[in-house]
C-alpha positions in Angstrom: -1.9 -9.7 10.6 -4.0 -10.0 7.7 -3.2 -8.5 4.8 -5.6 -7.0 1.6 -4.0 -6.3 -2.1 -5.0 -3.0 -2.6 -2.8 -2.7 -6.2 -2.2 -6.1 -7.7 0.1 -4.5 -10.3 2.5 -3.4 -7.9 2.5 -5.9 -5.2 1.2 -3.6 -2.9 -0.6 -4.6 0.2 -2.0 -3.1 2.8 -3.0 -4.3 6.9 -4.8 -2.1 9.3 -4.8 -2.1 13.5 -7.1 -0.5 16.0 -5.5 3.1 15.0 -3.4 2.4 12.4 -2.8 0.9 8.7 0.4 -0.7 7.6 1.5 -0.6 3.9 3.8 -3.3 1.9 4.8 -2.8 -1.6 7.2 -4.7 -3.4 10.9 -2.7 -3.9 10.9 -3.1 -7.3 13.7 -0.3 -7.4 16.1 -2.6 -5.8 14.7 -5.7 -7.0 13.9 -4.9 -10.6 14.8 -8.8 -11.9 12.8 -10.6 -8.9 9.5 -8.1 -9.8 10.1 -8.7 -13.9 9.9 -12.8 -12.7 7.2 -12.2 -10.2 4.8 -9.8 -12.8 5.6 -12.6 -16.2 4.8 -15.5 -13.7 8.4 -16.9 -13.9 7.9 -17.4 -9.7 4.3 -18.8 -10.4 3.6 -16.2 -7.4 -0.1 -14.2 -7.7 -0.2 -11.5 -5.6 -2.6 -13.7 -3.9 -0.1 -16.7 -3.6 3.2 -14.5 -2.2 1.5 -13.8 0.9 3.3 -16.2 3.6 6.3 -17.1 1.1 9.4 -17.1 1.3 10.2 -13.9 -1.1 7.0 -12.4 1.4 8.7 -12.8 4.6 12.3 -11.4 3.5 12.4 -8.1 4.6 14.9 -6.5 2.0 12.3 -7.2 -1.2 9.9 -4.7 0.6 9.1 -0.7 1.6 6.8 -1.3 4.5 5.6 1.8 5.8 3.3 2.3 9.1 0.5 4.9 9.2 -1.0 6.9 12.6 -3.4 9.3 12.7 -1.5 12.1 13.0 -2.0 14.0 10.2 -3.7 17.4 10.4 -6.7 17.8 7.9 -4.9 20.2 6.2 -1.9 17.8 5.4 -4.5 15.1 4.4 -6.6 17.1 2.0 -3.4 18.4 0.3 -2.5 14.6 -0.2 -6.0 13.5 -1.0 -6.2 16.4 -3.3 -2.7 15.3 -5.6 -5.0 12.5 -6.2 -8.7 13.4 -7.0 -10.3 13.1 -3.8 -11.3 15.4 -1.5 -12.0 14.7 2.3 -15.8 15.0 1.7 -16.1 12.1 -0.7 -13.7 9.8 1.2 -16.1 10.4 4.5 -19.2 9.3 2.2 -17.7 6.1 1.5 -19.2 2.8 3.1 -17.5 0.3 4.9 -14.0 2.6 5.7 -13.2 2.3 2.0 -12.3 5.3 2.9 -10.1 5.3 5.1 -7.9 2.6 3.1 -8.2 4.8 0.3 -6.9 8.1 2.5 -4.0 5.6 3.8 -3.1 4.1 0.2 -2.9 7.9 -1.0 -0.6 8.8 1.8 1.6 5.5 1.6 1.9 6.0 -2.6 2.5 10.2 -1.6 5.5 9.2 0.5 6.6 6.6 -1.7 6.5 9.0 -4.6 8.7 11.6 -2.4 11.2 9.5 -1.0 
């Protein structure tokens, strides 16, 4: 699976499939000391560099989250619309920016209301 930073700030990643994208951001709720080492460069980990090590492939540092289409316009242009967008300008976007940006907005959407 390869995987794109899509918010360097936040360790936040994201992967997509045939019908599907798959988000990874760091916990930083639960992990507060390992983000403070990973964000100064304590862990001499970029966002680039954690991909593939050991803090990357332990499952408890992360909220992974898997996305499917199954969202009804409606429920997507109420998300897209708590962020600036509208459905309109995401569907004039080249190279499925944006779709990643629909899928970032709805991983960040649940994130915020969990």
């Amino acid at each position: 699976m390869k995987w794109t930073i899509t918010d360097p700030d936040n360790y936040q990643y994201m992967s997509n499939g045939m019908l599907s994208y798959t988000f990874k951001e760091f916990n930083r709720t639960d992990y507060p000391e390992v983000f403070k080492e990973l964000a100064d460069g304590t862990l001499e980990h970029t966002p680039v560099t954690l991909i593939g090590s050991t803090i990357w492939k332990d499952k408890k540092y992360w909220s992974e989250h898997h996305y499917y289409y199954e969202y009804t316009l409606k429920e997507l242009a109420n998300i897209l619309d708590s962020y600036g967008y509208t459905l309109n300008q995401l569907a004039e976007m080249e190279n499925n920016q944006g779709d990643k940006l629909l899928y970032e907005c709805i991983f960040e959407h649940e994130i915020d209301n969990c």
